[in-house]
LOGU-275700 format. One record per residue (C-alpha): residue number from 0; x, y, z; residue in one letter. Coordinates in steps of 0.02 Angstrom, whole numbers, plus 50000, padded with zeros to 5 digits. Layout:
<node seq="NUM" east="X" north="Y" up="Z" type="a"/>
...
This chain:
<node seq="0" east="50000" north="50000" up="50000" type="x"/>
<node seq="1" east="50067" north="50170" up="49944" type="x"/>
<node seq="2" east="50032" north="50365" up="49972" type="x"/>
<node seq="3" east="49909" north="50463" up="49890" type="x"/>
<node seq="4" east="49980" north="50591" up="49767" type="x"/>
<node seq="5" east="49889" north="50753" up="49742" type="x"/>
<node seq="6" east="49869" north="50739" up="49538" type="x"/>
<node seq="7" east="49773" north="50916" up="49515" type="x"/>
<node seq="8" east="49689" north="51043" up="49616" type="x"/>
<node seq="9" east="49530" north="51117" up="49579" type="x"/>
<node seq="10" east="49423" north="51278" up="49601" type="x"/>
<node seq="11" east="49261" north="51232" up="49548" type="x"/>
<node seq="12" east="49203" north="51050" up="49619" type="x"/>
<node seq="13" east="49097" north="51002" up="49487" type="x"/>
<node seq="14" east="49277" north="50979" up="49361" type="x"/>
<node seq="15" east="49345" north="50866" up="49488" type="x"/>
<node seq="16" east="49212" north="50777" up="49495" type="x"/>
<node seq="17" east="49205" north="50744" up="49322" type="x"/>
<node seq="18" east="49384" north="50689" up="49312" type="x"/>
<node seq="19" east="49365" north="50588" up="49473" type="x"/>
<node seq="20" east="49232" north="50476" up="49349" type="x"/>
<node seq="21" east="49346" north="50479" up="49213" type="x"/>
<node seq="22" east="49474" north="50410" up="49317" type="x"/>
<node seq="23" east="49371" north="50286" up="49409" type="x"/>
<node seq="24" east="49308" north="50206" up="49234" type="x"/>
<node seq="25" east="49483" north="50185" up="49189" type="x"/>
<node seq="26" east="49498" north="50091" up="49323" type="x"/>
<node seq="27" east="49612" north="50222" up="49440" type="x"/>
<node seq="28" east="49535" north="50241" up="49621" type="x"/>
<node seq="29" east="49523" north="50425" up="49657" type="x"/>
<node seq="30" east="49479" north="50503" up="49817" type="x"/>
<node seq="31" east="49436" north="50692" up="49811" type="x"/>
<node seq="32" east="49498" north="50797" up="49951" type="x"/>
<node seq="33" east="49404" north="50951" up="50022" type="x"/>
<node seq="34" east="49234" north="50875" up="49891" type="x"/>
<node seq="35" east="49103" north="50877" up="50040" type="x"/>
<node seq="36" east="49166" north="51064" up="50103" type="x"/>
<node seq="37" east="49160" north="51140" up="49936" type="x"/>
<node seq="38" east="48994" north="51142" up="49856" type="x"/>
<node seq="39" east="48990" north="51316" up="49807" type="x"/>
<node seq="40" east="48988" north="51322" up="49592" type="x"/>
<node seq="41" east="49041" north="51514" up="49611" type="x"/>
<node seq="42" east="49207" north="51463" up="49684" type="x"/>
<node seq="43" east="49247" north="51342" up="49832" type="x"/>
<node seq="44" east="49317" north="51406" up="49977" type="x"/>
<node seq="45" east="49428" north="51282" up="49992" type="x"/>
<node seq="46" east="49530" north="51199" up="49812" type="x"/>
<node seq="47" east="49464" north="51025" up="49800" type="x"/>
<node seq="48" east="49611" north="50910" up="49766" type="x"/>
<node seq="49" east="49617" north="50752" up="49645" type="x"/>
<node seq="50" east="49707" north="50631" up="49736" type="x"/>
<node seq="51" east="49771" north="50451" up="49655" type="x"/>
<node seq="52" east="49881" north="50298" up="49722" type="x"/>
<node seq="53" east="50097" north="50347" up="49687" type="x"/>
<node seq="54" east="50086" north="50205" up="49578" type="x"/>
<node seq="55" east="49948" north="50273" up="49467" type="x"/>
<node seq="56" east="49986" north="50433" up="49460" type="x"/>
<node seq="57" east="50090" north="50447" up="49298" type="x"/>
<node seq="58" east="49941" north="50340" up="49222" type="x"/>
<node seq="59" east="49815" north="50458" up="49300" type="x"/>
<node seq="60" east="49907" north="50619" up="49225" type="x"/>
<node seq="61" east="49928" north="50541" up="49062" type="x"/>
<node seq="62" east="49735" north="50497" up="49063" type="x"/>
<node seq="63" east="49683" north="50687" up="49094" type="x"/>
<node seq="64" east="49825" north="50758" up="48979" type="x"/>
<node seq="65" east="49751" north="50665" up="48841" type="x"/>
<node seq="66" east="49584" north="50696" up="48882" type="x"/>
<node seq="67" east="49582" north="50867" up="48958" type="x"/>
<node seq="68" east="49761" north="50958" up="48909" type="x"/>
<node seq="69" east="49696" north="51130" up="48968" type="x"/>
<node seq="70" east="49671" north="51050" up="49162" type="x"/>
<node seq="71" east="49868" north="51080" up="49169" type="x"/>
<node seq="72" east="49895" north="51246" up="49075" type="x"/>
<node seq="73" east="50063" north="51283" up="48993" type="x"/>
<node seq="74" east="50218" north="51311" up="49077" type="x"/>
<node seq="75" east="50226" north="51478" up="48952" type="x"/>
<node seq="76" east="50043" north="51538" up="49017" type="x"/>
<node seq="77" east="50107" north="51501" up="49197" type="x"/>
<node seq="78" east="50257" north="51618" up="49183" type="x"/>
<node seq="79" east="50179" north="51748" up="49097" type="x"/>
<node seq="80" east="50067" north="51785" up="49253" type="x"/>
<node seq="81" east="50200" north="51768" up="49342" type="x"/>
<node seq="82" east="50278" north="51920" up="49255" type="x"/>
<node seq="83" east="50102" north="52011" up="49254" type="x"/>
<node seq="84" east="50101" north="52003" up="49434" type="x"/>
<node seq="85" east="50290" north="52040" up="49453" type="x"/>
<node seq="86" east="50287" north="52202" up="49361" type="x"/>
<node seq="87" east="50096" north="52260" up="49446" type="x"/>
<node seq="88" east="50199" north="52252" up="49598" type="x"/>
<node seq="89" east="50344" north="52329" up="49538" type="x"/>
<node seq="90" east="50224" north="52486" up="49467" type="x"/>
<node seq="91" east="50156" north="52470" up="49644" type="x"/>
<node seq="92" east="50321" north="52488" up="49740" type="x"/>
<node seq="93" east="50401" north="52629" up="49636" type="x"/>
<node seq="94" east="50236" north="52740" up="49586" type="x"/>
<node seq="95" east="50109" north="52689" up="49669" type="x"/>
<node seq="96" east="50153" north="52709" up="49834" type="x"/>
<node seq="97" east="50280" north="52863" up="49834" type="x"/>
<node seq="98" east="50112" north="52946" up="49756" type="x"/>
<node seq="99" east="50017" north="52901" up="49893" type="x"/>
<node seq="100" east="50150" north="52958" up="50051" type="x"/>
<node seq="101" east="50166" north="53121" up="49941" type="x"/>
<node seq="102" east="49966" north="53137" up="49948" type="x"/>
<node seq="103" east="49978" north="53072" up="50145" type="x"/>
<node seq="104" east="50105" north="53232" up="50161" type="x"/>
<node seq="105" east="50023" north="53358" up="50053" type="x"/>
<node seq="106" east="49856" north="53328" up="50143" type="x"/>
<node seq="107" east="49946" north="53317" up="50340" type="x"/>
<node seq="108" east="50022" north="53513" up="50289" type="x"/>
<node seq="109" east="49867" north="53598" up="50204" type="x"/>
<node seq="110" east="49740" north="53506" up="50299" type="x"/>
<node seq="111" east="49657" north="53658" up="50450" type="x"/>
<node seq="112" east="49766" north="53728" up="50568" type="x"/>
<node seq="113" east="49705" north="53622" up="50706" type="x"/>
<node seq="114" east="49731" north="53766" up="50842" type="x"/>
<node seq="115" east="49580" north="53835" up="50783" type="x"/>
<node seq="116" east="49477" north="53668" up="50829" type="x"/>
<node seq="117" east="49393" north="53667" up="51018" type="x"/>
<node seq="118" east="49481" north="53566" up="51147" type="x"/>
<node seq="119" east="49358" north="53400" up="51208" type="x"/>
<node seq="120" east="49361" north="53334" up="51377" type="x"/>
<node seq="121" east="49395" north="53146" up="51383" type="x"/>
<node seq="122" east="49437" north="53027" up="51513" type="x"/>
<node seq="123" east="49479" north="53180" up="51636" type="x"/>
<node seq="124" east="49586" north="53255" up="51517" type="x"/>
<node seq="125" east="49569" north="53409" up="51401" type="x"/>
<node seq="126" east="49613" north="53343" up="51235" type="x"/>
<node seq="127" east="49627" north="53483" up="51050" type="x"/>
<node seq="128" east="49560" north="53355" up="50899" type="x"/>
<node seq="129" east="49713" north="53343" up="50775" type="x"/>
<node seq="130" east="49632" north="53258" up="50616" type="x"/>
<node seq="131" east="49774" north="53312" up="50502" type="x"/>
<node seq="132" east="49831" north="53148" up="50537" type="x"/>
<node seq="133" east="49671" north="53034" up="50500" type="x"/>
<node seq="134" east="49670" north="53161" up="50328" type="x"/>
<node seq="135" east="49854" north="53097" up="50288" type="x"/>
<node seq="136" east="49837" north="52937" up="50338" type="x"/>
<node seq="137" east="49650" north="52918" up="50205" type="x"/>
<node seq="138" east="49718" north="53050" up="50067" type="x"/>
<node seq="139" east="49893" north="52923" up="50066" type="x"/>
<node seq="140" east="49801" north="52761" up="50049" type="x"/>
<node seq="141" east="49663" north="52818" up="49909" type="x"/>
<node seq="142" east="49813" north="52898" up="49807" type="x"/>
<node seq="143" east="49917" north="52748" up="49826" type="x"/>
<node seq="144" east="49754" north="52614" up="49781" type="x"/>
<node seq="145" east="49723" north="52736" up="49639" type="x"/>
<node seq="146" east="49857" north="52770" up="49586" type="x"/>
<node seq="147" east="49918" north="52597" up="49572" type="x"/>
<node seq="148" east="49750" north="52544" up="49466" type="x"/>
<node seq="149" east="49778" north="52692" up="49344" type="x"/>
<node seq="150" east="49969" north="52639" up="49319" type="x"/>
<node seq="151" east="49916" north="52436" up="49289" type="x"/>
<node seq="152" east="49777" north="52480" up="49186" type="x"/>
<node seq="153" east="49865" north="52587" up="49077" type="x"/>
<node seq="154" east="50027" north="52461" up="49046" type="x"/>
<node seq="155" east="49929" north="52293" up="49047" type="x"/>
């Protein structure tokens, strides 16, 4: 008796389900992992994984590939998201967030002068409302988030 092999992983149940019957009437035992907590066609919260004997899993690849070729993509697909997502964060990194602590700044030093706002008592304590910083702090994170949409939009 050997180890089960994870053969493919799955984001929608109903595909491994269909490949688990393939498999099973060409005479492979499958067992599906995650199947019962997954039942959700819009995306399973969980990957259902295709799992197959070590012994049958070369068999059990070759079945799919031959049936199904797209169920394991191409190694050139693969590493072009990979570079997608590599250079989104790159544009993130060097524009999008410089853009958004410049934003964070330019809002902290024009925001009100906050010795004109009316001191609150709280906890015991007399304390003047400063939201310069809140401003900053919002103003720096909607320039970076847009910022960063505008830049990958425009390049991809």
């Amino acid at each position: 008796m050997g180890y089960l092999t994870t053969i493919l992983t799955y984001n929608v149940p109903s595909e491994a389900e269909v490949d688990r019957a393939f498999l099973e009437s060409n005479g492979i035992e499958v067992c599906l992992l995650n199947a019962n907590t997954s039942r959700n066609e819009l995306g399973a919260p969980f990957f259902v994984r295709l799992q197959v004997m070590e012994e049958n899993a070369e068999r059990a690849r070759g079945l799919i590939k031959q049936a199904n070729p797209q169920r394991f993509g191409s190694s050139e697909r693969v590493n072009e998201i990979d570079r997608q997502i590599k250079r989104a964060l790159a544009r993130i990194v060097c524009v999008g967030i410089p853009v958004g602590i410049a934003a964070g700044l330019a809002a902290y030093f024009l925001a009100a002068d906050p010795a004109q706002a009316s001191p609150v008592r709280i906890r015991g304590s007399w304390i003047v409302p400063d939201f310069r910083l809140e401003l900053a702090i919002l103003a720096g994170f909607a320039a970076s988030v847009g910022a960063s949409i505008w830049i990958n939009r425009k390049h991809d």
